[in-house]
C-alpha positions in Angstrom: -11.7 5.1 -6.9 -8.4 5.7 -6.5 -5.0 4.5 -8.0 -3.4 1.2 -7.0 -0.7 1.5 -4.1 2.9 0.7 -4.8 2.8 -0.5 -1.4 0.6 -3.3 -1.7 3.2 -5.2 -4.2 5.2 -6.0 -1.1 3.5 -9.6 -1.6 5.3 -10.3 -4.8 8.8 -11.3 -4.1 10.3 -12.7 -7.1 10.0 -12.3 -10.6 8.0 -15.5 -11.9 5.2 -14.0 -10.0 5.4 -10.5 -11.0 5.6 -11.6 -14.8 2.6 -13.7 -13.9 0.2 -10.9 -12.9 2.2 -8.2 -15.4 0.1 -11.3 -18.4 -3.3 -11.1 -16.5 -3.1 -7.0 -16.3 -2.5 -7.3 -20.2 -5.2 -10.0 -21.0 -7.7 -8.0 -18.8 -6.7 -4.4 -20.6 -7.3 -6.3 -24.5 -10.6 -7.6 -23.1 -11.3 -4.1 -22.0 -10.6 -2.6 -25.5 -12.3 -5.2 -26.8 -15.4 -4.3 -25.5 -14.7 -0.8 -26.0 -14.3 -1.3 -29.6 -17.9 -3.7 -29.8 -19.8 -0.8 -28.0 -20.4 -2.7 -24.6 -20.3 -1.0 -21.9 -16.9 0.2 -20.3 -16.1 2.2 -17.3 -13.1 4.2 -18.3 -11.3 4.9 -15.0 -10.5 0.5 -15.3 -7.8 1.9 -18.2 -6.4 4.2 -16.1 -5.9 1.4 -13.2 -4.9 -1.2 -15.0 -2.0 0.9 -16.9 -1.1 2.1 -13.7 -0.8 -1.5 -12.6 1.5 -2.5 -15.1 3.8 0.0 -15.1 4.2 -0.4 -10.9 4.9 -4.2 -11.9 7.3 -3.3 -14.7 9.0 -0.7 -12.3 9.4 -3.8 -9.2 10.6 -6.6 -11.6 13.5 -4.3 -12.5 14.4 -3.3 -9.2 14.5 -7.1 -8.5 16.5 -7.9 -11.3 18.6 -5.1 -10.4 18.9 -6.1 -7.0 20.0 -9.9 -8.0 23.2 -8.7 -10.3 
């Protein structure tokens, strides 16, 4: 499987939004250590995307912010 595209955040256009997915990549990483830590079972390439995720967000909401000063 492989890595998330930068380009398919073209959707998200302002920053409510972004900060909006930026929570549900964060509530869906603690229920993935969360079932790391209880033993369930965990594919561990989800980590890896969902970090990757983020950091794209984090990277696009600044640019925006950026862009409006």
């Amino acid at each position: 499987m492989s890595l998330p595209k930068y380009a398919e955040l073209d959707s998200l256009t302002n920053v409510v939004d972004i900060e909006k997915e930026i929570f549900l990549l964060q509530k869906t990483l603690f229920d993935l250590k969360l079932k790391k830590f209880t033993s369930q079972n965990v594919k561990p390439h989800l980590f890896t995307h969902t970090k990757h995720r983020i950091g794209q967000l984090q990277f696009k909401k600044a640019c925006l912010i950026k862009k409006e000063n």
